[in-house]
DODOTOR-328891 format. One record per atom (N, C-alpha, C, O): x negated, y, z negated. Coordinates in pm, whole numbers, padded with zeros to 5 digits, always signed. Example, Ala and Ser with C-alpha at 12.3 -4.5 7.8 and 13.67 -1.06 7.14 Angstrom:
<recs>
-01319-00569-00780/-01230-00450-00780/-01320-00330-00780/-01424-00332-00846/-01285-00225-00708/-01367-00106-00714/-01290+00003-00787/-01341+00114-00804/
</recs>
This chain:
<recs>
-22939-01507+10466/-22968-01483+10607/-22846-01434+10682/-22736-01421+10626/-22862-01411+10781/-22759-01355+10899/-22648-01467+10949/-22671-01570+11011/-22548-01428+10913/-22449-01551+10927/-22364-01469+11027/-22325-01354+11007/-22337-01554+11153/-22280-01474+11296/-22090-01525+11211/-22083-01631+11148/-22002-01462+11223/-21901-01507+11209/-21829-01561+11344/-21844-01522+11460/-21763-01644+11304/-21721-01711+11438/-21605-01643+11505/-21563-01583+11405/-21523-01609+11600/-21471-01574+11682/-21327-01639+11655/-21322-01737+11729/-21200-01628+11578/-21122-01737+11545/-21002-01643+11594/-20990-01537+11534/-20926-01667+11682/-20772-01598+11726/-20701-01674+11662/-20712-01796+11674/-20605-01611+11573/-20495-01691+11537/-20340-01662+11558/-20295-01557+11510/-20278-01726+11609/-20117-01675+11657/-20035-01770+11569/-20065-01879+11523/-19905-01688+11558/-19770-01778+11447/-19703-01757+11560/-19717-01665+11640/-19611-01872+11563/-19475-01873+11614/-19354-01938+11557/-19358-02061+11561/-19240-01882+11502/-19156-01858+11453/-19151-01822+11326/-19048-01838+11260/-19243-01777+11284/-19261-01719+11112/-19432-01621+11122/-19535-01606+11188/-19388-01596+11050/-19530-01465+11028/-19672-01470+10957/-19684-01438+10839/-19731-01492+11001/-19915-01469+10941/-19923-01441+10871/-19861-01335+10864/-19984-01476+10752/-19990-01419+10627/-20145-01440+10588/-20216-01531+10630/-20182-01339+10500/-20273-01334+10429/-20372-01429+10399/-20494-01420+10412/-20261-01576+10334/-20305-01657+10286/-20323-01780+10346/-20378-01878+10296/-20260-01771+10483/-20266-01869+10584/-20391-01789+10629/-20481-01822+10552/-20422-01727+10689/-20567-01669+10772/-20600-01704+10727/-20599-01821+10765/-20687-01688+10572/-20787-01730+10503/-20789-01849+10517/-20907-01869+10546/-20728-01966+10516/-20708-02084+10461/-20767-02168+10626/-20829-02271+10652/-20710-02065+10701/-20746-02121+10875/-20924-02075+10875/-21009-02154+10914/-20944-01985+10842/-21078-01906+10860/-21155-02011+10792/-21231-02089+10849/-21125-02005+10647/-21239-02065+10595/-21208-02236+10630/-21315-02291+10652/-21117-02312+10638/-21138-02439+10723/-21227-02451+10837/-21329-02520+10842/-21175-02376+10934/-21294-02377+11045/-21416-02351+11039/-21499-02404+11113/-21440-02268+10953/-21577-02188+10949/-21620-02274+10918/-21712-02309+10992/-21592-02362+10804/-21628-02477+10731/-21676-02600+10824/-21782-02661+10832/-21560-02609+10887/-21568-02766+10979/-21710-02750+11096/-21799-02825+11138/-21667-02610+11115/-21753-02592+11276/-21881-02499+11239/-21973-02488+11320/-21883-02443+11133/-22020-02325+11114/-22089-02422+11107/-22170-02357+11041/-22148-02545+11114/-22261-02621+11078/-22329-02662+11268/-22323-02752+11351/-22390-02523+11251/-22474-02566+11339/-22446-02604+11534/-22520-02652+11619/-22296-02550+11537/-22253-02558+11652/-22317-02401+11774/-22284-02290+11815/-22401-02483+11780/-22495-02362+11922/-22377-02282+11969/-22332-02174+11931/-22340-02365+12060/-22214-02324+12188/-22093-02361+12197/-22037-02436+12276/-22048-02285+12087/-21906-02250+12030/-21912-02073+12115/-21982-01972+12126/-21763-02141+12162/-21770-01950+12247/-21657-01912+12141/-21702-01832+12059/-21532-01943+12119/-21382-01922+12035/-21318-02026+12025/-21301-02129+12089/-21284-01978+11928/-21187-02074+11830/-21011-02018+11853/-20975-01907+11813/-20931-02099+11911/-20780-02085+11937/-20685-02138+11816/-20645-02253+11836/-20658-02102+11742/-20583-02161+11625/-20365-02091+11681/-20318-01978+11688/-20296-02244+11709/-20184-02214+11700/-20082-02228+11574/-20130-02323+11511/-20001-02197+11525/-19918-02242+11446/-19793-02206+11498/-19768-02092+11539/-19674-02344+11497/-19575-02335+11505/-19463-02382+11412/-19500-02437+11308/-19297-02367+11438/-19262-02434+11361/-19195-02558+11451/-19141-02525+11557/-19196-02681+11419/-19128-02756+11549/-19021-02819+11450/-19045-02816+11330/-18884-02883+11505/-18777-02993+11398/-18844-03062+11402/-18921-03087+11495/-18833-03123+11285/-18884-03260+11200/-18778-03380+11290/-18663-03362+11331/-18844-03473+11299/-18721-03628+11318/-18606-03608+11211/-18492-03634+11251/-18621-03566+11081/-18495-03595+11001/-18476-03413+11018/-18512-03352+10918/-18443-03358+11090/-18405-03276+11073/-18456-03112+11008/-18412-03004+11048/-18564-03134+10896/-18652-03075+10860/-18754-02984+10984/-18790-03015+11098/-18772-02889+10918/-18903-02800+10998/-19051-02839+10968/-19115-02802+10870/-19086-02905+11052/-19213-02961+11021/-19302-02806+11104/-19251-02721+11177/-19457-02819+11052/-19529-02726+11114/-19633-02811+11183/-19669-02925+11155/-19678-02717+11292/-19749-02750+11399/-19889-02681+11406/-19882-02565+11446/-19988-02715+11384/-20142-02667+11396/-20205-02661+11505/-20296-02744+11497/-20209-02603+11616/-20329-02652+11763/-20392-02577+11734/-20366-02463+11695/-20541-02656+11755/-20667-02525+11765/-20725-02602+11879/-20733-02722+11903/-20754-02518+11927/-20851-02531+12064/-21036-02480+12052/-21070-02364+12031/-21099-02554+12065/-21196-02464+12087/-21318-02495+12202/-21367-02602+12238/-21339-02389+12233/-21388-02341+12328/-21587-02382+12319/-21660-02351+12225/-21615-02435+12409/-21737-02466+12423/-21849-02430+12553/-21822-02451+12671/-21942-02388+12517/-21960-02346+12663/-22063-02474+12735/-22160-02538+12694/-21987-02470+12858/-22065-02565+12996/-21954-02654+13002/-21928-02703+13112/-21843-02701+12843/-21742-02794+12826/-21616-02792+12822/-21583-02733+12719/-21531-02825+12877/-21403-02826+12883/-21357-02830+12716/-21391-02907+12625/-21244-02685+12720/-21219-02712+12566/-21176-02841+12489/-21136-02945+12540/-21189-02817+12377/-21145-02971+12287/-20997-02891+12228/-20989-02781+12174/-20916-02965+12254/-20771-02919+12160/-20698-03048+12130/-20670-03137+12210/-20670-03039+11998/-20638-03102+11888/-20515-03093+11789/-20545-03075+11671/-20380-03103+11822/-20272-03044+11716/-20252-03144+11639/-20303-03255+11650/-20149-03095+11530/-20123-03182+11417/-20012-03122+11395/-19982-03006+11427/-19923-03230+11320/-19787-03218+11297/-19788-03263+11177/-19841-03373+11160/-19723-03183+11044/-19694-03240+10909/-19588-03158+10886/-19550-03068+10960/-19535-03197+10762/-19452-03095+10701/-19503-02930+10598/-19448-02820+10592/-19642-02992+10524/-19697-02948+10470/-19780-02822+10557/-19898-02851+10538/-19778-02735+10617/-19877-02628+10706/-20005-02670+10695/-20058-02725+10791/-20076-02650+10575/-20207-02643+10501/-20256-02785+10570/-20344-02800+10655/-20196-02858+10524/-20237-03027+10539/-20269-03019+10698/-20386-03046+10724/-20168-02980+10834/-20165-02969+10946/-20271-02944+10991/-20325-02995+11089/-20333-02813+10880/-20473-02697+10935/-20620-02785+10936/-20702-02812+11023/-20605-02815+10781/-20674-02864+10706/-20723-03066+10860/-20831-03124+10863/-20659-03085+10904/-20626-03241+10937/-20721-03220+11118/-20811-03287+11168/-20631-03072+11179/-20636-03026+11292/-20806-03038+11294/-20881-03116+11351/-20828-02934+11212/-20968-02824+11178/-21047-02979+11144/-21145-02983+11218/-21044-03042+11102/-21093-03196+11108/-21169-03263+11221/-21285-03294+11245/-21049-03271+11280/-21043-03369+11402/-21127-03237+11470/-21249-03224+11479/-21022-03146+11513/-21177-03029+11609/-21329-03040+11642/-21405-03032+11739/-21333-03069+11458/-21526-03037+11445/-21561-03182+11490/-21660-03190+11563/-21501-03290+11463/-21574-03345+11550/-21545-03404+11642/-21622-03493+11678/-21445-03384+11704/-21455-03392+11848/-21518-03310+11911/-21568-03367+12008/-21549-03176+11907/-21648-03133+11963/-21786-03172+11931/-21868-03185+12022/-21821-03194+11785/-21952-03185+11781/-21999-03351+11862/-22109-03358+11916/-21900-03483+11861/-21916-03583+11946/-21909-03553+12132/-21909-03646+12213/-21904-03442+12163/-21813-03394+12305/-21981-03333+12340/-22032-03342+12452/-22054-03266+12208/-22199-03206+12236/-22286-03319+12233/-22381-03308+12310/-22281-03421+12168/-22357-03515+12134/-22398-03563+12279/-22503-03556+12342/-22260-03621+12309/-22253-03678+12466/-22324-03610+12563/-22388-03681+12640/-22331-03456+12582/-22301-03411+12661/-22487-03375+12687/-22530-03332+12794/-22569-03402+12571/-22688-03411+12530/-22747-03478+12630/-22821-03436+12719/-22707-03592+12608/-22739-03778+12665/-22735-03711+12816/-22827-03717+12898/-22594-03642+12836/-22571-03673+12981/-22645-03586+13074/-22633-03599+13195/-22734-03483+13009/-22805-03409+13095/-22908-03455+13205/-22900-03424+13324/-22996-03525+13155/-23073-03595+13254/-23022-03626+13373/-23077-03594+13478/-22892-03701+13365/-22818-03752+13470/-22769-03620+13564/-22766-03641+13685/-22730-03488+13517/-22713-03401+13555/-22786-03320+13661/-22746-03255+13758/-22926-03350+13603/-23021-03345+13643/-23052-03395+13823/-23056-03336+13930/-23070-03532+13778/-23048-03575+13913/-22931-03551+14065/-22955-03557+14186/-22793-03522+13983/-22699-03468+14008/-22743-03367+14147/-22721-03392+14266/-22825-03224+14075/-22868-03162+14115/-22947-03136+14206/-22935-03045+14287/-23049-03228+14198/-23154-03245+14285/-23074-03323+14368/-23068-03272+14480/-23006-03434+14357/-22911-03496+14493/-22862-03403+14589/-22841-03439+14705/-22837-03262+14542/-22749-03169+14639/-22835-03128+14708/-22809-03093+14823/-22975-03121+14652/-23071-03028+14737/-23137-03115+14813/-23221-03052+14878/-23141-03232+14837/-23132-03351+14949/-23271-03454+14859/-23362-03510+14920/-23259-03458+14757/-23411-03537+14696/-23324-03650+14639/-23293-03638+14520/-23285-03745+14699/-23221-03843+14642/-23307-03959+14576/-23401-04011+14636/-23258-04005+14421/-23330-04131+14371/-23216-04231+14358/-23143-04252+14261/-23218-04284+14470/-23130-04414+14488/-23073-04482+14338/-23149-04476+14241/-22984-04525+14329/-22945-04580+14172/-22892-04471+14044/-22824-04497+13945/-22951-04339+14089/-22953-04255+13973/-22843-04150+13967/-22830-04053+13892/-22726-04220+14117/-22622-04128+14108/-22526-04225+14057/-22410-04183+14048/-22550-04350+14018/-22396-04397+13983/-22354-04365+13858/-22401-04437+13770/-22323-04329+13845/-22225-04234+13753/-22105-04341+13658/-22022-04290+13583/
</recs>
C-alpha cells in the first residue's frame, strides 16, 4: 500500500551528516512514529556535540516533533555513543507523543464545552478544568 513518508529535518552541529547517521535517524523514527500517528506534521531531529563531565565529547540527540492542535513534544538525550542517543531520543518521542494524543482524545469533550462556554451556553460544573 501507499506509505506517506514522514517529513524528518535533520541538522549536525559540530561534525557532519553522514550517510549512515540519516539512515539510522530515518529509519528509527519512521519506526518509532510510522505506527499510526494521524497528526504528525514534522519531525526536528538535532545532533550535537556537547563535553562530556570527564572531559570526553559526548553526543547530543533532540528531536522535536511536531503535532497538530499540540504543542510540540521535544525530547534530547545525551550519551557518548550517537546511535544509542538517537536510538533512546526516537524512544522517548514516540511515546510521548503518542501518550500527549491519547490525552488529548479524553480531553476533547471538555473542549467542547470550553467552546460553547464562549458562545454564552454555560453547563455549570463543566468548566472546572
Amino acid at each position: 500500500g501507499q506509505r506517506s513518508t514522514m517529513k524528518i529535518d535533520i541538522q549536525c552541529r559540530g561534525f557532519s551528516l553522514t550517510g549512515a547517521i540519516a539512515t539510522h535517524v530515518q529509519k528509527r523514527l519512521g519506526f518509532a512514529l510510522g505506527r499510526g500517528i494521524r497528526r504528525l506534521r514534522r519531525v526536528q531531529v538535532t545532533l550535537s556535540d556537547v563535553n562530556g563531565p570527564r572531559g570526553g565529547v559526548d553526543k547530543r540527540c533532540k528531536v522535536e516533533v511536531r503535532l497538530d492542535g499540540l504543542r510540540p513534544v521535544v525530547i534530547e538525550d545525551i550519551q557518548s555513543d550517537l546511535y544509542v542517543a538517537i536510538d533512546r531520543a526516537a524512544a522517548r518521542a514516540a511515546r510521548t507523543a503518542i501518550r500527549r494524543l491519547e490525552l488529548d482524545k479524553h480531553k476533547r469533550p471538555a473542549q467542547d464545552q470550553r467552546r460553547l462556554a464562549i458562545l454564552g451556553i454555560t453547563d455549570e460544573g463543566a468548566l472546572a478544568s
